[in-house]
Backbone as numpy.savetxt, mean C-alpha at the origin, in Angstrom:
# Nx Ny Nz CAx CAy CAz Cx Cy Cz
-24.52 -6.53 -16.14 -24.23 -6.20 -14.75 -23.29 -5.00 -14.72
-23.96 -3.87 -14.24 -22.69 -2.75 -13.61 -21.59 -3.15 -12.60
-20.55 -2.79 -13.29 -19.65 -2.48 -12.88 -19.30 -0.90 -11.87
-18.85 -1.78 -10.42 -18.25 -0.43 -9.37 -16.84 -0.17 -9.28
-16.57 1.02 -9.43 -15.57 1.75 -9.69 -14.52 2.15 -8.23
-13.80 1.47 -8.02 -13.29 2.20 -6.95 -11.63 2.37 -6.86
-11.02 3.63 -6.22 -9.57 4.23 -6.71 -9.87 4.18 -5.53
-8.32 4.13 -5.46 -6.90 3.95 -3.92 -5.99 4.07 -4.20
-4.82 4.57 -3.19 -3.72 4.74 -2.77 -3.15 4.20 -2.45
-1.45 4.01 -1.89 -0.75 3.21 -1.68 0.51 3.35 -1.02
1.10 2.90 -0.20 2.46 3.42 -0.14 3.08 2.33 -0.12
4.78 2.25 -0.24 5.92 1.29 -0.30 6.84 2.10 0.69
6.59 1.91 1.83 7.77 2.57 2.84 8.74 1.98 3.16
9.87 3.05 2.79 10.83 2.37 3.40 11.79 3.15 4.28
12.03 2.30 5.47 13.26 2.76 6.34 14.36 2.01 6.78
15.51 2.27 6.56 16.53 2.06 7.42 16.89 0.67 6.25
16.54 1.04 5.02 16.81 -0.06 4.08 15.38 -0.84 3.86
14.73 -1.29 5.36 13.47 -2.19 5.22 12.20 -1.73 4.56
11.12 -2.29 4.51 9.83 -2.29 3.51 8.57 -2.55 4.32
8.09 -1.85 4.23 6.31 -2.19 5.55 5.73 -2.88 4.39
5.22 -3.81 5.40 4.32 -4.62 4.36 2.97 -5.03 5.88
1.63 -4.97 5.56 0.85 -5.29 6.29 0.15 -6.58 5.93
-0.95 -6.65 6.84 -1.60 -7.91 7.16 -3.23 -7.50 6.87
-3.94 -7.63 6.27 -5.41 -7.28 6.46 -5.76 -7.84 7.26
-6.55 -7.33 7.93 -7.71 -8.04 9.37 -8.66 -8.70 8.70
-8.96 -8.51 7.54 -10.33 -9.34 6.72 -9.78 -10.53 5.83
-9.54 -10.33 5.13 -9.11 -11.38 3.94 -6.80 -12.12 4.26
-6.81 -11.12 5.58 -5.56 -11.88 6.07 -4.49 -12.22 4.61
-4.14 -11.06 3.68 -3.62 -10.97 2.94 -2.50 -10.10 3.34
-1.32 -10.48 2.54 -0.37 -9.31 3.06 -0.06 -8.39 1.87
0.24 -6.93 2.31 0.58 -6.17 0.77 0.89 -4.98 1.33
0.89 -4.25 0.85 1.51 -2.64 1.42 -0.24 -1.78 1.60
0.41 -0.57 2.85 -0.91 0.14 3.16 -1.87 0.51 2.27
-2.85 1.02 1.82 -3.59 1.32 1.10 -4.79 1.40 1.69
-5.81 2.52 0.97 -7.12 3.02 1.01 -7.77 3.78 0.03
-8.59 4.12 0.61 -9.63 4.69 -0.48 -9.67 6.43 -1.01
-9.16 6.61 -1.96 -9.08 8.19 -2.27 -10.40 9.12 -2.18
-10.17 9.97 -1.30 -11.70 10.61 -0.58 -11.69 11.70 -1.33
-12.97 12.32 -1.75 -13.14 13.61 -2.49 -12.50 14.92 -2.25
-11.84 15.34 -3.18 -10.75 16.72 -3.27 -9.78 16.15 -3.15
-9.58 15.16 -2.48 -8.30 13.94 -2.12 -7.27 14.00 -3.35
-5.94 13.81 -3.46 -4.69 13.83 -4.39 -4.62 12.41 -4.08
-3.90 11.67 -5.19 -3.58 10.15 -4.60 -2.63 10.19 -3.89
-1.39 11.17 -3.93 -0.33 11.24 -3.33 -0.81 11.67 -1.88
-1.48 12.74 -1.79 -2.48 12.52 -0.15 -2.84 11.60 0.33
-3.91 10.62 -0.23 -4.32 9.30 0.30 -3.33 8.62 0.55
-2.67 8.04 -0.05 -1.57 7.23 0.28 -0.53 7.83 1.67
-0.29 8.81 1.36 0.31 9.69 2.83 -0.88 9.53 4.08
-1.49 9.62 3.71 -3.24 9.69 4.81 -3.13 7.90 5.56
-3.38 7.26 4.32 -3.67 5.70 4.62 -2.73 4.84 5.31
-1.81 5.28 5.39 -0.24 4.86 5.64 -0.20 5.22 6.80
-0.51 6.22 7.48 -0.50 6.63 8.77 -1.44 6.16 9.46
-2.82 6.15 8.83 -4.24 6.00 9.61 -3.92 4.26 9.80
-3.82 3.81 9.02 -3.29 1.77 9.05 -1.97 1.49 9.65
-1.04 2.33 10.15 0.21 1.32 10.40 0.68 2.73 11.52
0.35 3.75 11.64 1.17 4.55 12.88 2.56 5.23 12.13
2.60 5.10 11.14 3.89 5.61 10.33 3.37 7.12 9.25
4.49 7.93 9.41 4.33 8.77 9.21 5.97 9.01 7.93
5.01 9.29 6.33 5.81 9.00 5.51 5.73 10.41 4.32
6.56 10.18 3.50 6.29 11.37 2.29 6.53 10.61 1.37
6.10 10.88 -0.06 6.34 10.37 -1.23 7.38 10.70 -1.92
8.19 9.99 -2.11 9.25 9.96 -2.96 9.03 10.14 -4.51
7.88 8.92 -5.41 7.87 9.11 -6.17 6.84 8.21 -6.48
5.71 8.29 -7.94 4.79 7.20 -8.19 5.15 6.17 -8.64
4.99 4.81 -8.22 6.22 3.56 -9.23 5.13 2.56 -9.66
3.76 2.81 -9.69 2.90 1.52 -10.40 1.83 2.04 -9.93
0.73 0.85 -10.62 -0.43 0.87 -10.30 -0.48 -0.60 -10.31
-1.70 -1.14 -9.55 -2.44 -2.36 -9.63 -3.86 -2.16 -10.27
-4.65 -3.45 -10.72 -6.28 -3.71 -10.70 -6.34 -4.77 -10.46
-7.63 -4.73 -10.12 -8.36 -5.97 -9.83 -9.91 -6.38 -9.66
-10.51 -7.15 -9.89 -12.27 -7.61 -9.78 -12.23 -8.16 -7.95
-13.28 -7.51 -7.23 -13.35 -8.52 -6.58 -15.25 -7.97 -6.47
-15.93 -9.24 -5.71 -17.37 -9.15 -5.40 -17.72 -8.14 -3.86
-18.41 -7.49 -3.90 -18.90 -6.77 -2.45 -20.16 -6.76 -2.94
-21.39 -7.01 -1.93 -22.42 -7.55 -1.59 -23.18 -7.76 -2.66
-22.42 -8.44 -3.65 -23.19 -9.29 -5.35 -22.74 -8.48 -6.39
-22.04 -7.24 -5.58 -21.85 -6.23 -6.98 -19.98 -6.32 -7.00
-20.05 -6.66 -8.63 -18.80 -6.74 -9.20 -17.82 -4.95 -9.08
-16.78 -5.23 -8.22 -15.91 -3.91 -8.30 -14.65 -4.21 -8.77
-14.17 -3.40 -9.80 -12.89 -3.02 -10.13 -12.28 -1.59 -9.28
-10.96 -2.30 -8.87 -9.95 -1.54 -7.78 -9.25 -1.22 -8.68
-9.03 -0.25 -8.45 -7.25 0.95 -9.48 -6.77 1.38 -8.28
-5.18 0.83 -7.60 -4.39 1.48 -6.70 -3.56 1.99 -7.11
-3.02 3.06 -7.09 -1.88 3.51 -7.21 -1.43 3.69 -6.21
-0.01 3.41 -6.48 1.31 3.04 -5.47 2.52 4.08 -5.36
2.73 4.68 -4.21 3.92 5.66 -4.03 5.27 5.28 -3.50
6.26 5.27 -3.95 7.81 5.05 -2.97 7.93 5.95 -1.95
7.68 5.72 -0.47 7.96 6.55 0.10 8.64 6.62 1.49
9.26 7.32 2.27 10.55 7.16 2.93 9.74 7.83 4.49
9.97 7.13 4.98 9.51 7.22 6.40 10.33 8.35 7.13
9.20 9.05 7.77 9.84 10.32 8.61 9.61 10.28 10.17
8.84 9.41 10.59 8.63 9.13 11.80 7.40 8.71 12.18
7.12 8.67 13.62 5.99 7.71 13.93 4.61 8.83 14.00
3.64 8.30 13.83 2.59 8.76 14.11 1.11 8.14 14.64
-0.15 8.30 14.52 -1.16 7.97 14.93 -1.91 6.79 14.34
-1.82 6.04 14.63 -2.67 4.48 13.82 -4.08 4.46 14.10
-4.79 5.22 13.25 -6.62 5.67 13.71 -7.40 5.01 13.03
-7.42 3.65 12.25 -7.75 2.59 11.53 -7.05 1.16 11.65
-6.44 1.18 12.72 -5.30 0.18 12.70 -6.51 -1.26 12.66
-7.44 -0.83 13.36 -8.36 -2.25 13.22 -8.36 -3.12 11.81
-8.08 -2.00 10.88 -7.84 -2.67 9.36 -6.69 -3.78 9.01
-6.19 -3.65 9.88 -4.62 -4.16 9.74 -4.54 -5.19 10.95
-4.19 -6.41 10.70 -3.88 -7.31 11.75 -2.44 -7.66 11.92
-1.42 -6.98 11.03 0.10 -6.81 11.62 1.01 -6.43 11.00
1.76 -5.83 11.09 2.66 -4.75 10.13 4.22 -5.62 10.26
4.81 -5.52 9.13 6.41 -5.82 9.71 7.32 -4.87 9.25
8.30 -4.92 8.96 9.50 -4.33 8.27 10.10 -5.06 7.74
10.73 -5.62 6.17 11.45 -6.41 5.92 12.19 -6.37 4.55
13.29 -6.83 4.69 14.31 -6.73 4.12 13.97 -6.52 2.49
14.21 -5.89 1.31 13.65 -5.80 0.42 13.48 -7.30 -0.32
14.69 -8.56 -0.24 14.44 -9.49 -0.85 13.64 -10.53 -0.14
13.05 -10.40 1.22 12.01 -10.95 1.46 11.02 -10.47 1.32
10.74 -9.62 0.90 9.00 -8.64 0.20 8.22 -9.46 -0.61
8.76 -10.35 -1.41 8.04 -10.48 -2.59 7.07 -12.08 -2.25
7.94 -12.58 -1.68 7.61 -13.92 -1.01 6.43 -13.40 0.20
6.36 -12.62 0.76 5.21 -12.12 2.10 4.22 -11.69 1.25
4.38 -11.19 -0.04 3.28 -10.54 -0.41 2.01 -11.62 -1.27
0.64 -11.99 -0.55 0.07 -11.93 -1.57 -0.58 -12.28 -2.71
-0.70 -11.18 -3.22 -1.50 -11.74 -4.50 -0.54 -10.87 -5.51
-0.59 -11.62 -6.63 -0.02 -11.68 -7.86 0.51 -9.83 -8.39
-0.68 -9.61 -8.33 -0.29 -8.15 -9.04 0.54 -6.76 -8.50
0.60 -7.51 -7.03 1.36 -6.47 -6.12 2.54 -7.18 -6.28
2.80 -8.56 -6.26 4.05 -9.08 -6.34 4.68 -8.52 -7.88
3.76 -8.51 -8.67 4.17 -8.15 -10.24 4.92 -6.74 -10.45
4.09 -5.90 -9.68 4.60 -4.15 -9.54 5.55 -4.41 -8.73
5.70 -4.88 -7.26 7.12 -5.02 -6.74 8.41 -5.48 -7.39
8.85 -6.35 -8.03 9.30 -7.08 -8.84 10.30 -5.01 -9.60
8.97 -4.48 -10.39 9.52 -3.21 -11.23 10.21 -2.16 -10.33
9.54 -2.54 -8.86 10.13 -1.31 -7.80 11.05 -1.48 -7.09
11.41 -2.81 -6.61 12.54 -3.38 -5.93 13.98 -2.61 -6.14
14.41 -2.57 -7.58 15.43 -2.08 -7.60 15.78 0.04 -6.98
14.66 0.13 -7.42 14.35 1.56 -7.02 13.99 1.78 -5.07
13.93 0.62 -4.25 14.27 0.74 -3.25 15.41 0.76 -2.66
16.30 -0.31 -3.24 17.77 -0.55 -3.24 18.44 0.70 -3.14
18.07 1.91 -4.36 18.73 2.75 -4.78 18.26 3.76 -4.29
17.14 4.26 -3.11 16.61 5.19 -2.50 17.65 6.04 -1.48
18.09 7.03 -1.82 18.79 8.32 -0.73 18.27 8.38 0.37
18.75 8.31 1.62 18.24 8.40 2.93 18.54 10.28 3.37
């Protein structure tokens, strides 16, 4: 059986100390924004792109702090996900033009992040990034 290949982006925003963490509208999982890296696309673009288009926030990258994978099934065919994940610091509000993706955004304190999030492997990379939010320059 082939295997489908698919790369994404990511962000870890943070403001005012707090952490966006969303809600999927489909699988009602919570984890940070993310999407799909589009052709000519930079990941550090996507993730700036996806972050805005899903949550109305308008962010820059600080810096790359992980990646995730994972298997999941779409219509019988086995896909492996590669996200990569950016630290990045919120600059203000903007346009939410996918928000349908998202069934609810919060802000929250960095030591409640880990507990809202999830599935395992985002909790695993948070865990390495946590401290590097703590320590983020406003």
């Amino acid at each position: 059986m082939a295997i489908k290949r698919i790369f994404s982006a990511g962000g870890i925003v943070v403001r005012d100390g707090k952490v966006l963490v969303t809600q999927h509208s489909k699988h009602k999982g919570w984890d940070f924004p993310k999407g799909h890296i589009e052709t000519g696309e930079s990941s550090e673009q996507t993730a700036v792109r996806e972050v805005e288009e899903e949550t109305g926030v308008k962010a820059e990258v600080v810096e790359k702090v992980g990646q995730t994978e994972y298997f999941y099934y779409e219509d019988k065919e086995k896909v492996l996900k590669t996200v990569v994940y950016f630290l990045m610091r919120y600059i203000g509000d903007g346009e939410a033009t996918t928000a349908f993706e998202v069934m609810a955004t919060e802000w929250l304190d960095p030591e409640e992040v880990e507990e809202k999030l999830t599935f395992k492997d985002t909790k695993a990379m948070w865990s390495k990034v946590k401290e590097k939010v703590n320590n983020l320059p406003l």
